[in-house]
C-alpha angles and dihedrals in degrees: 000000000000121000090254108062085057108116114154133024119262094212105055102358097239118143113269125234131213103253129158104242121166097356106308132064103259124155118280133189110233086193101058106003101240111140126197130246134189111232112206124257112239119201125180129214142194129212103206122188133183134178077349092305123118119218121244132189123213108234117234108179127050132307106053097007107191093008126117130249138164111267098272139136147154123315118236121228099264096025122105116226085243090069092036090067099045095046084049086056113052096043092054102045102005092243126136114222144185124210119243110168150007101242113177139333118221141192148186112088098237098201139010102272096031122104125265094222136030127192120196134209141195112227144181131218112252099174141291117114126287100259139129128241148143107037101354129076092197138030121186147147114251130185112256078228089062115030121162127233101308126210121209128037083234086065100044096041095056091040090050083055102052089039083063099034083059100049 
């Protein structure tokens, strides 16, 4: 939810109104006084690699449709970004994995519905069988010398690191 598809106040209904509130214009009820802010949204993501390949998932859904990304995904309210990660994961590839290490922390929401920060992780199989599921048709390893069309900066961005980090 954007500040501007606020209408009408959540606490008492009545019509909101444009005011400049903590530096920035955001809704605000003239009624009640509560104003609206716009939290962040927080994905997590894992760098797998095996045998020196990184694991992709295929994209199903828009944006990005048929484009490859790391497994990542939104984080849930009581949730750390640790198991979020790990929950991403698994859905996504089938694949159990343990966190090993903060990796980077990236921001800059990319499109409406993306997330402002993403935090990835590196991450090792544990278990679970190799299969794609959730939002993506296909889940492989690919060479950081021949990746396929990636979605996402955070993704490329990762991926671009640990190219140089390897050379």
């Amino acid at each position: 939810m954007n500040e501007s598809s606020v209408r009408f106040c959540i606490q008492c209904g009545t019509r909101v109104i444009q005011e400049e509130k903590f530096g920035r214009v955001r809704p605000v009820c003239p009624a009640c006084g509560w104003i609206f802010f716009t939290d962040p949204k927080v994905a997590a993501a894992v760098v797998v690699i095996r045998e020196g390949q990184v694991l992709l998932t295929r994209r199903i859904n828009e944006p990005f449709q048929g484009y490859w990304t790391l497994p990542a995904g939104f984080m849930d309210t009581g949730e750390s970004p640790e198991e979020t990660a790990r929950r991403e994961c698994l859905e996504e590839t089938g694949l159990q994995v343990n966190i090993v290490e903060l990796v980077d922390i990236i921001s800059g929401r990319e499109h409406e519905h993306g997330a402002d920060l993403v935090l990835v992780y590196k991450a090792e199989i544990t278990g679970g069988n190799l299969q794609a599921g959730d939002d993506a048709d296909q889940v492989e390893f690919f060479a950081l010398s021949n990746l396929p069309g990636l979605a996402f900066i955070a993704t490329q961005k990762t991926l671009q690191k640990l190219q140089k980090n390897l050379d």
